[in-house]
C-alpha positions as a Python dict, from the first residue, in 0.01 Angstrom:
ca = {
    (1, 'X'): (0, 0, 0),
    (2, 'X'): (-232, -97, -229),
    (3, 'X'): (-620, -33, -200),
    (4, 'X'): (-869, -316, -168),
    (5, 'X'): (-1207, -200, -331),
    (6, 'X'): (-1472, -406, -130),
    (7, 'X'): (-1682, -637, -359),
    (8, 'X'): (-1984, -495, -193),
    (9, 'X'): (-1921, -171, -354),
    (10, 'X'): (-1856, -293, -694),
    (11, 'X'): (-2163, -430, -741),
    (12, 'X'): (-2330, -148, -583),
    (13, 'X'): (-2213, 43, -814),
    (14, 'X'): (-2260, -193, -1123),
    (15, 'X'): (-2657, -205, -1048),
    (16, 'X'): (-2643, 167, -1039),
    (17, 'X'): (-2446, 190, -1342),
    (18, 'X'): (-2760, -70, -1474),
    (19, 'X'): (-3035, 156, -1331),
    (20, 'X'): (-2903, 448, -1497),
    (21, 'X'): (-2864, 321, -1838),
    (22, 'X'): (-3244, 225, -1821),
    (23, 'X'): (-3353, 520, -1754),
    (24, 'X'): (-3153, 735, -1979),
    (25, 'X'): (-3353, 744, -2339),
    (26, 'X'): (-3209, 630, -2648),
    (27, 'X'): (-2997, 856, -2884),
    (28, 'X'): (-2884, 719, -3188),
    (29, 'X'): (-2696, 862, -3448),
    (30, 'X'): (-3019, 812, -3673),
    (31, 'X'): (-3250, 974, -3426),
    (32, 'X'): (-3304, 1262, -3585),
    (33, 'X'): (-3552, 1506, -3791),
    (34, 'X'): (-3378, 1533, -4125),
    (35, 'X'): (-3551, 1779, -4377),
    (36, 'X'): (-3277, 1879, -4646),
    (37, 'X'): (-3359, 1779, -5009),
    (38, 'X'): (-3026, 1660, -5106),
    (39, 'X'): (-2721, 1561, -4931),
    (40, 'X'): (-2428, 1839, -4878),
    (41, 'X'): (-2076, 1696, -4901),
    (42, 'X'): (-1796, 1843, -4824),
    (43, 'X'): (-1429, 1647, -4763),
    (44, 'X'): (-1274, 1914, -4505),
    (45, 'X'): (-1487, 1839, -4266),
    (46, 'X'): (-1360, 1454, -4249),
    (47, 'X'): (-1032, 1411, -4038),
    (48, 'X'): (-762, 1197, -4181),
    (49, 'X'): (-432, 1132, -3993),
    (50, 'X'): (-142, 1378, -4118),
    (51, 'X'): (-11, 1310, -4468),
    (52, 'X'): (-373, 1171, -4627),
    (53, 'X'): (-655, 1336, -4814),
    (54, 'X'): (-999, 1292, -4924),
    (55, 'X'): (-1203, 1350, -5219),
    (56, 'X'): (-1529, 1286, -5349),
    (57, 'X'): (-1540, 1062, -5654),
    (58, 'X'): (-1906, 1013, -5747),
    (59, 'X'): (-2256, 1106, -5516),
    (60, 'X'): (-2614, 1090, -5612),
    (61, 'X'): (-2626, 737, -5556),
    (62, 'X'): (-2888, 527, -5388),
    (63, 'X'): (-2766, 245, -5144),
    (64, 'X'): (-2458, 195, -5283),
    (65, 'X'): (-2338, -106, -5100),
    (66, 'X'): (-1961, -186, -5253),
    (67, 'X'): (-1669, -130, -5522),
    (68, 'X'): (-1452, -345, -5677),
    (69, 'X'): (-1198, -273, -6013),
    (70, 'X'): (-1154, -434, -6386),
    (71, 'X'): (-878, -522, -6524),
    (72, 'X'): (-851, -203, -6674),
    (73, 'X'): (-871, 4, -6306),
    (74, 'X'): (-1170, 125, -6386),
    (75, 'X'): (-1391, 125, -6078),
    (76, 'X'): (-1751, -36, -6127),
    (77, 'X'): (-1999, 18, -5775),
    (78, 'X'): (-2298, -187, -5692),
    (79, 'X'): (-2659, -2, -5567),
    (80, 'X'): (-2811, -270, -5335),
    (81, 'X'): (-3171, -223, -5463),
    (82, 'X'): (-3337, -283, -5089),
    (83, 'X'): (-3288, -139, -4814),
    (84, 'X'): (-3436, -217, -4427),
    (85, 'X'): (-3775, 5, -4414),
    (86, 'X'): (-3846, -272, -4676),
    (87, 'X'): (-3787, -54, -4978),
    (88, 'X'): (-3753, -247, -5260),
    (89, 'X'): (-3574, -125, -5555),
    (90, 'X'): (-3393, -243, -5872),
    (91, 'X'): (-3034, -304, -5808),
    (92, 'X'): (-2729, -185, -6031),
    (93, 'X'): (-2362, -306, -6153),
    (94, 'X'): (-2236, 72, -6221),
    (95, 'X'): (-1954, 184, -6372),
    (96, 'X'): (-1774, 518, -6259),
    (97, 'X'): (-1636, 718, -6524),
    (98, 'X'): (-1367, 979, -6408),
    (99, 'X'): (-1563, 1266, -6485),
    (100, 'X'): (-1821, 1116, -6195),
    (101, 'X'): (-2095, 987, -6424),
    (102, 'X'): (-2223, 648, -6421),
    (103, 'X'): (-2331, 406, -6638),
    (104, 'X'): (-2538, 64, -6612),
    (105, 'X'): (-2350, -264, -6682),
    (106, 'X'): (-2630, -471, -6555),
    (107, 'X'): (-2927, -454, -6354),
    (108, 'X'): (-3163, -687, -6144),
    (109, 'X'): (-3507, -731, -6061),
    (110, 'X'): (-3629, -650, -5693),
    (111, 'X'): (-3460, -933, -5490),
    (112, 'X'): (-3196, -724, -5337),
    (113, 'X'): (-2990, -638, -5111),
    (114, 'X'): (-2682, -659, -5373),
    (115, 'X'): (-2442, -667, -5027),
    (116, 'X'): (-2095, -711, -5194),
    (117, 'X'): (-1933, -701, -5561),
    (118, 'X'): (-1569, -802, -5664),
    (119, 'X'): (-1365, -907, -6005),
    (120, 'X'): (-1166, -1196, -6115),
    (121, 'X'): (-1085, -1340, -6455),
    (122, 'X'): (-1263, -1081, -6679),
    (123, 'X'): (-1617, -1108, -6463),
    (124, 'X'): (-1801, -982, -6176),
    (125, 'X'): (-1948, -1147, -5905),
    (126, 'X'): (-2210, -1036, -5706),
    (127, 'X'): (-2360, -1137, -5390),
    (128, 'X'): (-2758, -1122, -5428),
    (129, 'X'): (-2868, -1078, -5034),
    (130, 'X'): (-3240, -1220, -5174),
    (131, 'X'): (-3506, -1057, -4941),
    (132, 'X'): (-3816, -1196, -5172),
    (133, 'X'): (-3683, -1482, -5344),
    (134, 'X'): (-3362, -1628, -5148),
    (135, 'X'): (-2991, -1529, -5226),
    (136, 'X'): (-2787, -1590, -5505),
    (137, 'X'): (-2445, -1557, -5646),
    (138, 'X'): (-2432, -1409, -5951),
    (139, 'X'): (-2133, -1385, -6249),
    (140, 'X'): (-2158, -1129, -6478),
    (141, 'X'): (-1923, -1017, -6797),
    (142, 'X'): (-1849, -677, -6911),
    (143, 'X'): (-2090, -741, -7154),
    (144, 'X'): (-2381, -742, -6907),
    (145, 'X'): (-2443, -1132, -6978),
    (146, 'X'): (-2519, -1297, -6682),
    (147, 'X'): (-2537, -1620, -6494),
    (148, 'X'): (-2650, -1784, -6134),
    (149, 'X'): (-2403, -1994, -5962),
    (150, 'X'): (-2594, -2060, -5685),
    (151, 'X'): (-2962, -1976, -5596),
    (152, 'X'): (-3222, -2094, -5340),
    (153, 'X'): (-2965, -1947, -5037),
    (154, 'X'): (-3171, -1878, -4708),
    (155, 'X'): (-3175, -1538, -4720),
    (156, 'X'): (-3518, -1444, -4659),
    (157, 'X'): (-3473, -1336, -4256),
    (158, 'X'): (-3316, -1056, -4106),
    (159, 'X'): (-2947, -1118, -4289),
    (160, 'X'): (-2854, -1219, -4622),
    (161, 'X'): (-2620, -1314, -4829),
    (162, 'X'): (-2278, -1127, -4864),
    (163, 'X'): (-1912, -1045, -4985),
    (164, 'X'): (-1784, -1224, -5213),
    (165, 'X'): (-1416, -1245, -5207),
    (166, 'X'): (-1198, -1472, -5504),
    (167, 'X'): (-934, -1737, -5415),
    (168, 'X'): (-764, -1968, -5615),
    (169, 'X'): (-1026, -2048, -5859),
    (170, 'X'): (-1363, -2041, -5549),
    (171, 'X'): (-1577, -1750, -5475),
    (172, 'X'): (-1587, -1713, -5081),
    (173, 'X'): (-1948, -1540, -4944),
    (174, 'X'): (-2089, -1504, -4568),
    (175, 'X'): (-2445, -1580, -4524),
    (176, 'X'): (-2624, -1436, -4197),
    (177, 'X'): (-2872, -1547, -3991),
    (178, 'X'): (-3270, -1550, -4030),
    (179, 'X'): (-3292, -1377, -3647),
    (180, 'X'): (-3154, -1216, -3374),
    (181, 'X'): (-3035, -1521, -3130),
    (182, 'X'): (-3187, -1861, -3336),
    (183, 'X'): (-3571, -1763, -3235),
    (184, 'X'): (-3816, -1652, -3505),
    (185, 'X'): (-4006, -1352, -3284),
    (186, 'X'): (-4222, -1043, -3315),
    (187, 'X'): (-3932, -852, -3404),
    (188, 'X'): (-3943, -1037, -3731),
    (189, 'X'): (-4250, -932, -3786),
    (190, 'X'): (-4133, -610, -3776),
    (191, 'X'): (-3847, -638, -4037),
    (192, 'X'): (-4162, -748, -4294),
    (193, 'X'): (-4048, -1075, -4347),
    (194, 'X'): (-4244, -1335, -4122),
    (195, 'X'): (-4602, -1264, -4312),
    (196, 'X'): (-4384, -1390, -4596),
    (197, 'X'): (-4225, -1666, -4517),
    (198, 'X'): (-4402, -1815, -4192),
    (199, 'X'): (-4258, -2121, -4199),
    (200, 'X'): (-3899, -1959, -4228),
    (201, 'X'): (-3610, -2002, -3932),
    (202, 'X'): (-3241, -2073, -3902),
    (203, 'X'): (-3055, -2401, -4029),
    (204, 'X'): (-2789, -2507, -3888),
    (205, 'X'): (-2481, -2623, -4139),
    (206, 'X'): (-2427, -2965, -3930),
    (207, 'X'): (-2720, -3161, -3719),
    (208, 'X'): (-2773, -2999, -3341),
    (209, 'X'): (-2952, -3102, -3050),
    (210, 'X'): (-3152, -2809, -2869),
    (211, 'X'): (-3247, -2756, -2484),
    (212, 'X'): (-3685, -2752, -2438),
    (213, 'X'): (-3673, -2364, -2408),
    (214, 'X'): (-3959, -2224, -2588),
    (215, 'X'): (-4054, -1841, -2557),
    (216, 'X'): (-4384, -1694, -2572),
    (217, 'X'): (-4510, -1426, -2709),
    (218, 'X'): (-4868, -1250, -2859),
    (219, 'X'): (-4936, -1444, -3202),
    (220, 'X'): (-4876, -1214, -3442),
    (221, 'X'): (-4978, -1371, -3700),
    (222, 'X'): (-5350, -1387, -3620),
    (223, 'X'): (-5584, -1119, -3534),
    (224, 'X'): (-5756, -1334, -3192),
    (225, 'X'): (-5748, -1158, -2946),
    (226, 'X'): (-5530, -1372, -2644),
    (227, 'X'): (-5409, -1598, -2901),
    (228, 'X'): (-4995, -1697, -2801),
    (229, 'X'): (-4740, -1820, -2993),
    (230, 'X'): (-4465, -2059, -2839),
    (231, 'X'): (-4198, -2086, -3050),
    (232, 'X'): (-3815, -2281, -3014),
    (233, 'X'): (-3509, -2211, -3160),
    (234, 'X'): (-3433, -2314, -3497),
    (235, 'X'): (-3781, -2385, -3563),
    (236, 'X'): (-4036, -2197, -3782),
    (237, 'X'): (-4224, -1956, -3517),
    (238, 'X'): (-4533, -2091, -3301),
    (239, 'X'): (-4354, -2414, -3351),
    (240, 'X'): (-4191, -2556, -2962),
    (241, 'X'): (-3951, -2782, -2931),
    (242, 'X'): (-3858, -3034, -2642),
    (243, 'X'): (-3572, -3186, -2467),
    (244, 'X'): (-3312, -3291, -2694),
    (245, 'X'): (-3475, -3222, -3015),
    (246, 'X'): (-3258, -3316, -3318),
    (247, 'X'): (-3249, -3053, -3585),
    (248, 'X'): (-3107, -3172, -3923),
    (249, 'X'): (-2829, -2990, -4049),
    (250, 'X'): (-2813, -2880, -4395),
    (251, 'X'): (-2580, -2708, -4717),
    (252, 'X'): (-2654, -2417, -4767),
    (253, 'X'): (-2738, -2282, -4442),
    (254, 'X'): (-2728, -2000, -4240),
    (255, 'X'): (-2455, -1788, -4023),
    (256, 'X'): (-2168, -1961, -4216),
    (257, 'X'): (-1910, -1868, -4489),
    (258, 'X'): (-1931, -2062, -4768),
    (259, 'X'): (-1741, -2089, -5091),
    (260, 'X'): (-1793, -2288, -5436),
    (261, 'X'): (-1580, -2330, -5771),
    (262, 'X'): (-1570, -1963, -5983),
    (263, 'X'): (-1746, -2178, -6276),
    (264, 'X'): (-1997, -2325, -6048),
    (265, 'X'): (-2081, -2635, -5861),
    (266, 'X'): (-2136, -2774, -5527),
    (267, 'X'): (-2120, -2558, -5206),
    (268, 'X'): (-1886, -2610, -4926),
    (269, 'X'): (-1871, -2501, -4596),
    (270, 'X'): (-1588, -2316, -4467),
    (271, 'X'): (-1648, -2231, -4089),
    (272, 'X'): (-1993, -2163, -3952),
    (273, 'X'): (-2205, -2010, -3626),
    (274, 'X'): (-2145, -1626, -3729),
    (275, 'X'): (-2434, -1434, -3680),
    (276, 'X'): (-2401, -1216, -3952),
    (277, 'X'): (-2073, -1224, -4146),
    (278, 'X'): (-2051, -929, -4413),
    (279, 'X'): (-1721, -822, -4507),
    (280, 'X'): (-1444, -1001, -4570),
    (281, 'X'): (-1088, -981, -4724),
    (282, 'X'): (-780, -1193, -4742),
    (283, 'X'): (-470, -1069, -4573),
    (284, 'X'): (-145, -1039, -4772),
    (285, 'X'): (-77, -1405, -4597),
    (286, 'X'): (-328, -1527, -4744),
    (287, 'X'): (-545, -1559, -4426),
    (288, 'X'): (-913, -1510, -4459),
    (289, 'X'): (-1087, -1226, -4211),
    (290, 'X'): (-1499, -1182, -4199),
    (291, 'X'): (-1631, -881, -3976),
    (292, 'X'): (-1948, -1025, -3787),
    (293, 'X'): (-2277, -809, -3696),
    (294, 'X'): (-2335, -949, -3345),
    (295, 'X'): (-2643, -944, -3160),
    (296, 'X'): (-2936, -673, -3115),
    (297, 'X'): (-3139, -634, -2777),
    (298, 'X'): (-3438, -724, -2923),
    (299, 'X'): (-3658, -979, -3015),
    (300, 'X'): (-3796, -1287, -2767),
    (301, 'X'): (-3399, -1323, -2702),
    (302, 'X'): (-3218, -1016, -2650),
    (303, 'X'): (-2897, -1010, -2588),
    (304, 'X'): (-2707, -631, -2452),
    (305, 'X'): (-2379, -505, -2499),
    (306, 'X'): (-2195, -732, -2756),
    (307, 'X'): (-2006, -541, -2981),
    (308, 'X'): (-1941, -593, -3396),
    (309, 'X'): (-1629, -878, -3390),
    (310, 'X'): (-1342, -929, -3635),
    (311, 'X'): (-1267, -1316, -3713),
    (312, 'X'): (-963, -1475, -3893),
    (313, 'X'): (-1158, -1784, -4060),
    (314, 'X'): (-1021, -2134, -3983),
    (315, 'X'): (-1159, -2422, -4208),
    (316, 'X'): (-1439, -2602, -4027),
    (317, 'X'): (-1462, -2428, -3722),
    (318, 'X'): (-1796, -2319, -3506),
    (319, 'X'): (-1796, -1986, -3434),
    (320, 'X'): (-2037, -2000, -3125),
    (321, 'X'): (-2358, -1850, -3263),
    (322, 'X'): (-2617, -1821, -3083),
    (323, 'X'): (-2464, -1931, -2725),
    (324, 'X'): (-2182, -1769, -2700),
    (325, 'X'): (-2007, -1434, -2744),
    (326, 'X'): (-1588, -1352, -2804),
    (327, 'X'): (-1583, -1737, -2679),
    (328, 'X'): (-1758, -1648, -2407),
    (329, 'X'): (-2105, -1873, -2285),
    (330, 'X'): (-2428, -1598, -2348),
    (331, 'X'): (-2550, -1707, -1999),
    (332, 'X'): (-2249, -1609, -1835),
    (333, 'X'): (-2276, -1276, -1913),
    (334, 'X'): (-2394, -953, -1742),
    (335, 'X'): (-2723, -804, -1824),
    (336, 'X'): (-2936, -519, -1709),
    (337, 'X'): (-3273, -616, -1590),
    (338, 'X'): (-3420, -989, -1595),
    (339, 'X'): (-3409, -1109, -1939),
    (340, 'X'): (-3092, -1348, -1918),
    (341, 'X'): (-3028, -1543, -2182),
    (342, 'X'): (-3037, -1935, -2195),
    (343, 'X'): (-2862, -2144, -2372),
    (344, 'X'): (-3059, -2330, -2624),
    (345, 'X'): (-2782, -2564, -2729),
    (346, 'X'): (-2804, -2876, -2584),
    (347, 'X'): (-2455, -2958, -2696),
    (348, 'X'): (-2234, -2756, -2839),
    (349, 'X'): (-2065, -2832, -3192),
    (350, 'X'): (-1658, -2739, -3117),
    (351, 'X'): (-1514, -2472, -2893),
    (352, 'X'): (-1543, -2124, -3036),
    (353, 'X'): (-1251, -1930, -3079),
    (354, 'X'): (-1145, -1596, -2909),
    (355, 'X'): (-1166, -1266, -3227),
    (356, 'X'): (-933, -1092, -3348),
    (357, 'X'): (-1061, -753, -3235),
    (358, 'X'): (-1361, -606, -3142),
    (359, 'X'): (-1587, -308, -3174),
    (360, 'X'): (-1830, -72, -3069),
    (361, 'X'): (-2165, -177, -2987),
    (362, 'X'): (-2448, -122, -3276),
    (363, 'X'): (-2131, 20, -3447),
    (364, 'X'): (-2240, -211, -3746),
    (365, 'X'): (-1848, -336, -3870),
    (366, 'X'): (-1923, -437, -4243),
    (367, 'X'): (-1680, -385, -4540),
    (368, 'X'): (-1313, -442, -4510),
    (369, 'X'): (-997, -452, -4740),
    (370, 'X'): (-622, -484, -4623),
    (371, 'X'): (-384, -287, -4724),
    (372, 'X'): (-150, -573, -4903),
    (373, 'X'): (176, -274, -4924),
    (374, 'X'): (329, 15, -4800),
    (375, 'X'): (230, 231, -5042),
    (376, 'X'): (-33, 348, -4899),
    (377, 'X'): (86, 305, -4590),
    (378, 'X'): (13, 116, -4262),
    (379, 'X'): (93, -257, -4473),
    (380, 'X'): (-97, -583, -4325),
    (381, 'X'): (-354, -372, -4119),
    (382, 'X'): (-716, -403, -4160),
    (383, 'X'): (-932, -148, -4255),
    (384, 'X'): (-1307, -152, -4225),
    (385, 'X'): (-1588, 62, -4233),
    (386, 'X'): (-1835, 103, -3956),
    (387, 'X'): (-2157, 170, -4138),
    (388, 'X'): (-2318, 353, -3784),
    (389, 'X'): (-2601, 225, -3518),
    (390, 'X'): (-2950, 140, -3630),
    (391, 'X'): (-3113, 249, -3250),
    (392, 'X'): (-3350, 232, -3165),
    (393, 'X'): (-3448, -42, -3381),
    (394, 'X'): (-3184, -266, -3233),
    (395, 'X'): (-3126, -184, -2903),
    (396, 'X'): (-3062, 149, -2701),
    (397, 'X'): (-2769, 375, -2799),
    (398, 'X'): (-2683, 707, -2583),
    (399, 'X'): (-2457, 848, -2811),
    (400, 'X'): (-2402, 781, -3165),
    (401, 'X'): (-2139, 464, -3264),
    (402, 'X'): (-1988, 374, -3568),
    (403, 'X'): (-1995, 613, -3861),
    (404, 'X'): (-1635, 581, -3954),
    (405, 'X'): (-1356, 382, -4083),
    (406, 'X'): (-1116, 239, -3864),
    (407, 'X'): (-778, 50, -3882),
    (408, 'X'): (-696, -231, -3710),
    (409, 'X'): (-356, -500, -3638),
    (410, 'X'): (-459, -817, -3647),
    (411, 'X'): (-141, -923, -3458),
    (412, 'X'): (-253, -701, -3197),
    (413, 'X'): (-622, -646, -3211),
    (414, 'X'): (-581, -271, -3128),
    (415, 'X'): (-835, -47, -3314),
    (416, 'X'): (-759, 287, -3442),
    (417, 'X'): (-990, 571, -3607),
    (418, 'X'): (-897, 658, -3989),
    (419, 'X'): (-1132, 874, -4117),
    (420, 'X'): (-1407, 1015, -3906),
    (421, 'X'): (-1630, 1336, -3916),
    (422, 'X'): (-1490, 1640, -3727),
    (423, 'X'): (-1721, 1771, -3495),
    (424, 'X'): (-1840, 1793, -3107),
    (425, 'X'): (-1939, 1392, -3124),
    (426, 'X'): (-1839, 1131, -3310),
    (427, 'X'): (-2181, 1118, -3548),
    (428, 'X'): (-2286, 1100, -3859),
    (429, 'X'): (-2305, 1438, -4118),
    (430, 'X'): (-2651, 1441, -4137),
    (431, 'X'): (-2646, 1500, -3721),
    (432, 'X'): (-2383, 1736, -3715),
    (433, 'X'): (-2501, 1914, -4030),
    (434, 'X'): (-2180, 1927, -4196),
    (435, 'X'): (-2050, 1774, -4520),
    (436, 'X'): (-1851, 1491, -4371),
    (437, 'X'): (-1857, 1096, -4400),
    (438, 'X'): (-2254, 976, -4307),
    (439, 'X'): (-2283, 528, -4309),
    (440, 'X'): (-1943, 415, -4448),
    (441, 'X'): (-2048, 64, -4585),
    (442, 'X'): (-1723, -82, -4754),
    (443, 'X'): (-1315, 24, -4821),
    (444, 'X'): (-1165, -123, -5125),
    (445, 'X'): (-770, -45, -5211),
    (446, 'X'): (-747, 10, -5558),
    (447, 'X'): (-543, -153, -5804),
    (448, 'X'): (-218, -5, -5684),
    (449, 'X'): (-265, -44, -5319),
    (450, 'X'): (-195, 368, -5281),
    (451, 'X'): (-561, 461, -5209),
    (452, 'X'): (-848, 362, -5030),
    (453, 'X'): (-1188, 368, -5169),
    (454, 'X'): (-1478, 401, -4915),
    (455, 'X'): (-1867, 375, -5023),
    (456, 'X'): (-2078, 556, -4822),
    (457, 'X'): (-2452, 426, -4820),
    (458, 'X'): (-2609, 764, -4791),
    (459, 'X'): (-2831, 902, -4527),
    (460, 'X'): (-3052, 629, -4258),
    (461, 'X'): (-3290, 792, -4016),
    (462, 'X'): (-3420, 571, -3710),
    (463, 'X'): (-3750, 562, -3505),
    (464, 'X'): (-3908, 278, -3347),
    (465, 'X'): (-4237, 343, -3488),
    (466, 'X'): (-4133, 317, -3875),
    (467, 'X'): (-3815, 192, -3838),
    (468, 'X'): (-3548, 275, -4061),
    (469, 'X'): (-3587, 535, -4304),
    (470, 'X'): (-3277, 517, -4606),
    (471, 'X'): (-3309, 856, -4811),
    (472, 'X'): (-3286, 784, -5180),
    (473, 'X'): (-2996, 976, -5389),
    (474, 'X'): (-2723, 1029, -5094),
    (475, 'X'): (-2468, 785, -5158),
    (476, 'X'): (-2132, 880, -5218),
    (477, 'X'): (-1773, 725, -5323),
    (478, 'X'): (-1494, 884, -5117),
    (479, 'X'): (-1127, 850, -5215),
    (480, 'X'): (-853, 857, -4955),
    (481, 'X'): (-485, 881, -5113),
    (482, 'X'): (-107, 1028, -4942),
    (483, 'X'): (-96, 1406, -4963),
    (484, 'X'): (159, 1465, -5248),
}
């Protein structure tokens, strides 16, 4: 006979499920008091499924971000140049020679992050994420000439502007949010980039209506003492809106993939209301997937427990940022404490799809490549690197998440680990003070589909005082290939 669990009980235990996790502290992979001078690698001590290897093809780098191959097969990695902890650097096209050395092909000034590099027709592009100055997508020959498709992209919030991928003849990018959940908050503040751009917020890529809910917080950006700031979503912060409000729509704009022609010209959108879309790859049917960074209990909208999401990208849909989550309303989901989220869409623009797959939370899903043959095995899967948690910056962790590189069917949605540190917990090197894999960032198959190239950022310690910390010099390239 079968057992009736009385509802009573299940929430019962729910709230003390609730209660529990708010008392337990935070322990994020990046929590941690990290003294060594230079990063120790070491491939043995990263577990591959039977029948694969690893090796190390170049370290020493700083924020290396992505890899992509000439013509030729020789592989050329981007540095990003910035880094959150608002280090601002000067970002690099690098090739790798075999013997491990690099050398400069072209460099930038200090409006990084460089997020995402690939090759087609004899150039480079390059997605400029555009902290200071707004993104940009650049073109650049072998020669180190250079050119700006597109500038002026609204990248000067908390995401930026990323991939690219290349199909027949346009350059596909994402470009993520200004915020959290569509409100400009003190959190901002914190990430550096509100005292530069005050007037700063999301726009949408088509005209919206939005509900009259305004939050309120301390005015951070003056020094009375009392002084509040009521700000709406989708408006620049200490700026409220009321019932109904139209907000103009514009191109470009934020949480959308867009594309425009490989020799230039005017930007199209392809699908929009991502929160953060980073990675992305076409599958060997030609289908286009984008991993999405979902959203971070903080800020004057919090949202808890949504996990990274895998999308296949259909022309001109909505995507359901910032009301809804897996195609699920926000407001309809379960949250610890009081701080349940409204929905500030008066209307919404389309019904959001369901994902094709879905992660860990704070796992942070951002490069991905699929493998387009057999020869390297596991043909038509996904594979995508899960650059670790940022907690406590974005929300509370207890145990470490991401730090790996995964596999996953897109017929299925089932997610599988690939390559992932040996050790007591599933964490990254630095915590487990071994030699392993430490923020994979991006996979890239190389130009025989028969090994997988992962770029790992390096090492990124977490407090909530400073922030995050990235440690200069501890990049590496990995190399995964069949045991002969």
């Amino acid at each position: 006979m079968k057992h009736i669990v009385p509802f009573s009980l299940i929430l019962t235990l729910a709230l003390l499920l609730q209660g529990c996790y708010g008392m337990l502290p935070s322990d994020g992979g990046g929590q941690i008091a990290y003294t060594a001078r230079q990063r120790y690698v070491r491939p043995a001590d990263v577990w591959l499924p039977e029948g694969y290897r690893i090796e190390v093809v170049a370290s020493g780098l700083t924020f290396p971000t992505d890899l992509t191959f000439d013509e030729e097969g020789i592989p050329h990695v981007v540095e990003s140049g910035y880094a959150y902890g608002e280090i601002f650097l000067q970002p690099k096209l690098l090739r790798l020679d075999p013997s491990g050395d690099t050398s400069v092909i072209y460099a930038g000034t200090d409006n990084g992050p460089w997020n995402g590099v690939t090759f087609s027709g004899g150039h480079f592009y390059i997605a400029e994420g555009g902290q200071l100055r707004g993104g940009k997508i650049l073109k650049v020959g072998k020669d180190g000439t250079a050119e700006t498709l597109v500038s002026g992209l609204p990248s000067y919030g908390d995401h930026h502007t990323n991939g690219p991928v290349v199909r027949d003849g346009y350059v596909y990018f994402g470009q993520g949010t200004a915020t959290n959940s569509a409100v400009v908050g003190v959190d901002n503040a914190d990430y550096g980039w509100l005292n530069r751009y005050r007037d700063f917020h999301d726009i949408p890529c088509e005209d919206i209506t939005v509900r009259a809910y305004n939050y309120t917080t301390d005015n951070v950006l003056t020094e009375a003492t009392g002084d509040q700031a009521v700000t709406g979503p989708y408006s620049p912060y200490n700026q409220a809106v009321t019932p109904g409000e139209l907000i103009r729509g514009s191109v470009p704009c934020n949480g959308a993939v867009m594309r425009l022609p490989q020799e230039g010209g005017a930007l199209e959108v392809v699908a929009w209301g991502l929160r953060n879309p980073y990675g992305m790859a076409f599958s060997p049917a030609g289908e286009l997937f984008v991993t999405d960074n979902m959203y971070d209990v903080r800020g004057s909208r919090p949202l808890w427990g949504t996990g990274d999401l895998l999308w296949k990208i259909e022309s001109g849909k909505w995507y359901g940022w910032p009301d809804y989550y897996k195609g699920i309303p926000v407001a309809a989901l379960e949250f610890p404490g009081k701080n349940k989220p409204q929905r500030v869409l008066a209307q919404d623009p389309g019904e959001p799809p369901r994902p094709v797959a879905g992660f860990g939370v704070h796992s942070s899903a951002t490069g991905m490549d699929f493998a387009h043959s057999d020869a390297f095995g596991f043909g038509g899967q996904a594979f995508v690197a899960l650059f670790g948690d940022l907690a406590p910056v974005v929300g509370k962790a207890l145990s470490p998440v991401g730090y790996q590189v995964v596999r996953v069917d897109p017929e299925t949605g089932i997610v599988e680990p690939f390559a992932v540190n040996r050790g007591d917990e599933n964490a990254p090197a630095s915590r487990l003070r071994t030699g392993g894999l430490e923020r994979p960032i991006a996979v890239t198959f190389g130009p025989n589909d028969d090994a997988l190239y992962v770029v790992d950022f390096g090492i990124v310690t977490t407090d909530k005082r400073r922030g995050a910390k990235p440690r200069l010099k501890t990049g590496v390239v990995w190399k995964i290939s069949k045991e002969p």
